[in-house]
Every structure is written in C-alpha cells, then in structure tokens.
C-alpha positions in Angstrom: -1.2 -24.9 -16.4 1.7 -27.5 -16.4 4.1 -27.3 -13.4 8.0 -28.0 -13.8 8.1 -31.6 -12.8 9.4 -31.7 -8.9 8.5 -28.4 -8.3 5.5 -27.4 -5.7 3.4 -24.4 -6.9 2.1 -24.1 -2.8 6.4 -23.1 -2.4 7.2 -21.7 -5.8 4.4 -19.6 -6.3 4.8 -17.2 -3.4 9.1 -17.1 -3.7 8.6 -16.1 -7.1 6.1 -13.1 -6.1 8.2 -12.3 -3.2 11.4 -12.1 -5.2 9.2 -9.8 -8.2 8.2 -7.3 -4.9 11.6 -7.5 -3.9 13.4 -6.6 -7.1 10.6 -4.4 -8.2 10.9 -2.3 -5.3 14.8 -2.4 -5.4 15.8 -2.2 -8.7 12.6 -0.7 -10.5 9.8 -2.7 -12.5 11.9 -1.4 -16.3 15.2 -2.7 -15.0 14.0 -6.3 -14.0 13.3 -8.9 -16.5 11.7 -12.1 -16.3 15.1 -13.9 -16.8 16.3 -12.3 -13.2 13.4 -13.1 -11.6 13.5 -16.8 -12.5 17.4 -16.8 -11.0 16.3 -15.2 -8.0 13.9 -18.3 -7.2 15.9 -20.9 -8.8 13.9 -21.5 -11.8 14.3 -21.6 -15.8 13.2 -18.4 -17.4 10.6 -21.1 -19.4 9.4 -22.5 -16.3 8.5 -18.9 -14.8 5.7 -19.3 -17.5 4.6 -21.7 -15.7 3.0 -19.5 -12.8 2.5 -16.5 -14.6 1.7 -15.1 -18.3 4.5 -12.2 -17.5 5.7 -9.4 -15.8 2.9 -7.2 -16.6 1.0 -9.8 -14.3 3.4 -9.9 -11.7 3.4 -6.4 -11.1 -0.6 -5.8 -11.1 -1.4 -9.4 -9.1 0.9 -7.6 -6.5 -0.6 -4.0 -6.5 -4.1 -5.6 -6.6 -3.5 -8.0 -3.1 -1.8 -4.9 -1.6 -5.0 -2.6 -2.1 -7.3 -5.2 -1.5 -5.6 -6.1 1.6 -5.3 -2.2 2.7 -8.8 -1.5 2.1 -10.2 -5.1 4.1 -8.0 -4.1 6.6 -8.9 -0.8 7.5 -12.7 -1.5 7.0 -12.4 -4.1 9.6 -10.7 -1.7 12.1 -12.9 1.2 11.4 -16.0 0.3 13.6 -18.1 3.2 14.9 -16.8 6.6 16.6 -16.7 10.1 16.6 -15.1 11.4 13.5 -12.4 12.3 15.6 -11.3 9.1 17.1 -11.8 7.4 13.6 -9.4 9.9 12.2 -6.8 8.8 15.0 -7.5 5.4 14.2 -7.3 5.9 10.4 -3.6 7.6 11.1 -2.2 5.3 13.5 -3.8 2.4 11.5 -1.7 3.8 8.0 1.7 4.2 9.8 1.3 0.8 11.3 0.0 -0.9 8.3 2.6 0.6 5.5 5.4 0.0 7.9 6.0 -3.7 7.4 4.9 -3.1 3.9 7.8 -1.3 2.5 7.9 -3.0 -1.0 5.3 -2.9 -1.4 4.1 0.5 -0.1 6.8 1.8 -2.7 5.6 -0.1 -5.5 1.7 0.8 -5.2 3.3 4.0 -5.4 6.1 4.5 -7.4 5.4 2.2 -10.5 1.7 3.1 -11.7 3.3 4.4 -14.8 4.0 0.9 -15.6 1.1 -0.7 -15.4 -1.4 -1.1 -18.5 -4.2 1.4 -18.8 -6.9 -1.5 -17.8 -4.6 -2.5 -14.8 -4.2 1.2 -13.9 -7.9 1.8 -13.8 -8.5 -1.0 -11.6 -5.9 0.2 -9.1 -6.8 3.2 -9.2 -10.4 2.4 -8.0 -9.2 0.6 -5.2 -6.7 4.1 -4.0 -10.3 5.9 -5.0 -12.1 3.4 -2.1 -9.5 3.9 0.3 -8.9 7.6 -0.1 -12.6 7.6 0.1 -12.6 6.2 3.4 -10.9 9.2 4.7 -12.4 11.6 3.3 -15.3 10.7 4.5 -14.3 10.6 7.8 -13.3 14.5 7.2 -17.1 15.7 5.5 -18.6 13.8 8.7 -16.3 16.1 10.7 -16.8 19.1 9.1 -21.0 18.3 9.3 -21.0 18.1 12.7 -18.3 21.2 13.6 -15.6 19.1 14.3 -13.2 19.6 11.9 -12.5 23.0 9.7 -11.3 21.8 6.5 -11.8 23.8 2.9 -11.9 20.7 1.0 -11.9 17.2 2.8 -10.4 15.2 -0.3 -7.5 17.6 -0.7 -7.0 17.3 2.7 -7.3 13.5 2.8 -4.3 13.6 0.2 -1.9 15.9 1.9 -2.9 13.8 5.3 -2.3 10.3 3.2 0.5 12.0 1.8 2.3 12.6 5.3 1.4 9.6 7.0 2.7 7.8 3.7 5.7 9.3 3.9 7.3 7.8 7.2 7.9 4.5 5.3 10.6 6.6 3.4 12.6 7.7 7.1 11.3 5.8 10.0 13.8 2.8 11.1 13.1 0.7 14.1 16.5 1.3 15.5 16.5 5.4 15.5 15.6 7.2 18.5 11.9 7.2 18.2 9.9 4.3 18.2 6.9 3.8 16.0 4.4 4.1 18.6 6.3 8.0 19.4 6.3 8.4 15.5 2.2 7.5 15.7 1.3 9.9 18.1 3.4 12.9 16.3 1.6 12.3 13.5 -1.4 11.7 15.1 -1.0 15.2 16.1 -0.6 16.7 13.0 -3.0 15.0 11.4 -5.0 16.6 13.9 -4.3 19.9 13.5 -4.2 19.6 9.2 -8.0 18.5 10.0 -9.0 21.8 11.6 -9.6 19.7 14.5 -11.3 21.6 17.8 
C-alpha cells in the first residue's frame, strides 16, 4: 500500500494501533470512529487507509496479538511440575501478565460483540487454547488426587474469572502490592481447586 509521503510506517503504524487500544478501551469500540483515531496520531482520516482497511481491522489485529502473545507467553513459562506448582505458576503468571495490559485486557474482554462472526471465531479459539491450558492443569490434578474439582473447565472459568478481575481494582499505589495481591490469590485459587 501507498504511504503518505514523509511519513514512516516503522513510527506511524504502531501510534496509530496504540491510540485505537487506547480509545477503544476508553471510550468503547461504537463510540470511536476512524476520523478520531486519525486526529489522535496526527494523520488525515484518508491517510489512515493507508495502514489499515478499517476499524473492524483495528480492533481484531489488536485482539489477535493480545491472545497470541498471552498464549506464547504462558506456554513458554509453563515447563514441567506438579499440577500444583503449575497452577501457582498459571495464577501468578495471569495477575502479572494482565496487569500491564489493561487495554487491552478490557478489550479482549469487553468488545467481542463487536467483532465480525469470522473474527470472533478466530478469537475465540485462541481464549479456547488458553482456557485449555488451565484446565488441563486441573483434570491432571484431579487424576492424580490432588485437586477435588466437579468439573475442571467450570472451574478454570470462575478461577480465570477472579484472577481476571484484579485488573479492574488493583493500583500500584494502594496498600498492597502486586506480589501481596499474587499470593492472596494464589491462595484462593488454591482452595477453588479442591487443593490437598
């Protein structure tokens, strides 16, 4: 595609997906049109074209690097381990992860409903691989007596659920700090696992 002449799509590029995870996340996908997004980054509505087909796009390019990233991360720290130290790891690892992810935490979350049905599906697989992670991590706990769990997938969502949720409380200058926040939840996670 044809660049705006002076501009650098190495620079541009990224400040215009920052700003559409910015405003997305503050303002809601609906509310933000292309036109404010080009303002945000300096740009002529026309010459947003020039990076991306439209907002549709936008919003599924960023979902899709924020799953993909979530679910390269974890595999690469969940090497080996009783189930119960992976489930630690899997806990702490979410609350650290999410938390300097914010916006997009919120908009993996909060605007599925906007995405296309083909988009969706292909999101949704990648929540289906992570999820999947975890409940794995439960079955092999409930095989081997460690964990005492009805159902490991509903379990994995409640427990995804609540770790999830400290992105909508936690601020680094309250009187925890993240690593007192990690091993509370830690410990509930724990004990919503049935663990022994």
């Amino acid at each position: 595609m044809a660049r705006t002449s002076g501009s650098h799509s190495e620079i541009t590029g990224p400040r215009i997906l920052d700003a559409a995870l910015r405003l997305f996340a503050q303002q809601g996908y609906a509310a933000v049109s292309m036109r404010k997004i080009a303002s945000e980054v300096g740009l002529q509505v026309g010459a947003l074209y020039n990076y991306t087909p439209d907002k549709q796009s936008l919003l599924f390019g960023l979902m899709r690097e924020h799953m993909e990233n979530l679910v390269a991360a974890w595999r690469e720290e969940a090497q080996g381990g009783t189930p119960n130290a992976r489930l630690e790891k899997f806990a702490r690892f979410h609350i650290r992860y999410h938390n300097v992810r914010r916006d997009a935490v919120f908009i993996a979350y909060m605007e599925l409903r906007n995405l296309t049905p083909e988009n969706f599906e292909i999101i949704e697989e990648l929540r289906r691989q992570y999820e999947g992670e975890l409940i794995a991590i439960l079955a092999e706990g409930v095989r081997q007596g460690d964990f005492q769990v009805a159902d490991p997938k509903i379990t994995a969502m409640a427990i995804i659920a609540m770790l999830t949720g400290v992105n909508t409380w936690f601020r680094e200058t309250g009187r925890l700090s993240l690593k007192d926040v990690e091993d509370i939840y830690w410990d509930m996670t724990r004990r919503a696992a049935g663990a022994s």
